[in-house]
Kinemage of the C-alpha trace (Angstrom):
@kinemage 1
@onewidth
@group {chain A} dominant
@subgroup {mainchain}
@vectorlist {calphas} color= white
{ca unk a 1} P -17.793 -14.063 8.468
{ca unk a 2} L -14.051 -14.124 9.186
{ca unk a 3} L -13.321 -15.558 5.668
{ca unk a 4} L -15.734 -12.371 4.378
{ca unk a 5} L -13.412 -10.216 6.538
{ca unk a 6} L -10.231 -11.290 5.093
{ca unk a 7} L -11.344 -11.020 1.382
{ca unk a 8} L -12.138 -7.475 2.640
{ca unk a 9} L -8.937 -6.431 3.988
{ca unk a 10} L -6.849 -8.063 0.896
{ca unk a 11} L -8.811 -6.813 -1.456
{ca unk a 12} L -7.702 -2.889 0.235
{ca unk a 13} L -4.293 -4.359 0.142
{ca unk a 14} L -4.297 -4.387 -3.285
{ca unk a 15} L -5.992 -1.349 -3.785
{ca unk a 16} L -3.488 0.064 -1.444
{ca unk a 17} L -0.201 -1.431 -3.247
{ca unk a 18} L -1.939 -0.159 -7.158
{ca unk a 19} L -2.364 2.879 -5.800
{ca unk a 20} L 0.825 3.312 -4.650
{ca unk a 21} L 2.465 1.686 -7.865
{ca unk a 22} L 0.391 4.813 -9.751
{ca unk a 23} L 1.642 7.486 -7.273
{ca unk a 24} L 5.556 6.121 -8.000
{ca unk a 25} L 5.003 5.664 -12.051
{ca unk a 26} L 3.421 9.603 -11.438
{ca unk a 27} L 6.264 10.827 -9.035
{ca unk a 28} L 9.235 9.175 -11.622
{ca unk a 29} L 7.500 10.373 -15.349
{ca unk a 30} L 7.247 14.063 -13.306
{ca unk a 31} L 10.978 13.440 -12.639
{ca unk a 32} L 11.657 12.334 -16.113
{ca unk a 33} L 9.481 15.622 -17.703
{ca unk a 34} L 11.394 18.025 -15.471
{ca unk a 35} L 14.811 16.925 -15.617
{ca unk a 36} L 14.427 16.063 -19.708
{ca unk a 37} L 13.906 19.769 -20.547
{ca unk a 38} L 17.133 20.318 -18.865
């Protein structure tokens, strides 16, 4: 059961960091867009 437990919680760990790594790539190419027009 514990082992179950800890697949659990690193497999939302991982989630977690992609998810994050998607919201930065997003956050940076909406930098990029707005500050290329300039």
């Amino acid at each position: 059961m514990l082992l179950a437990k800890v697949l659990f919680n690193f497999r939302i760990k991982l989630l977690t960091v992609y998810l994050n790594e998607q919201n930065c790539f997003g956050i940076l190419s909406l930098f990029y867009r707005k500050y290329s027009k300039l």
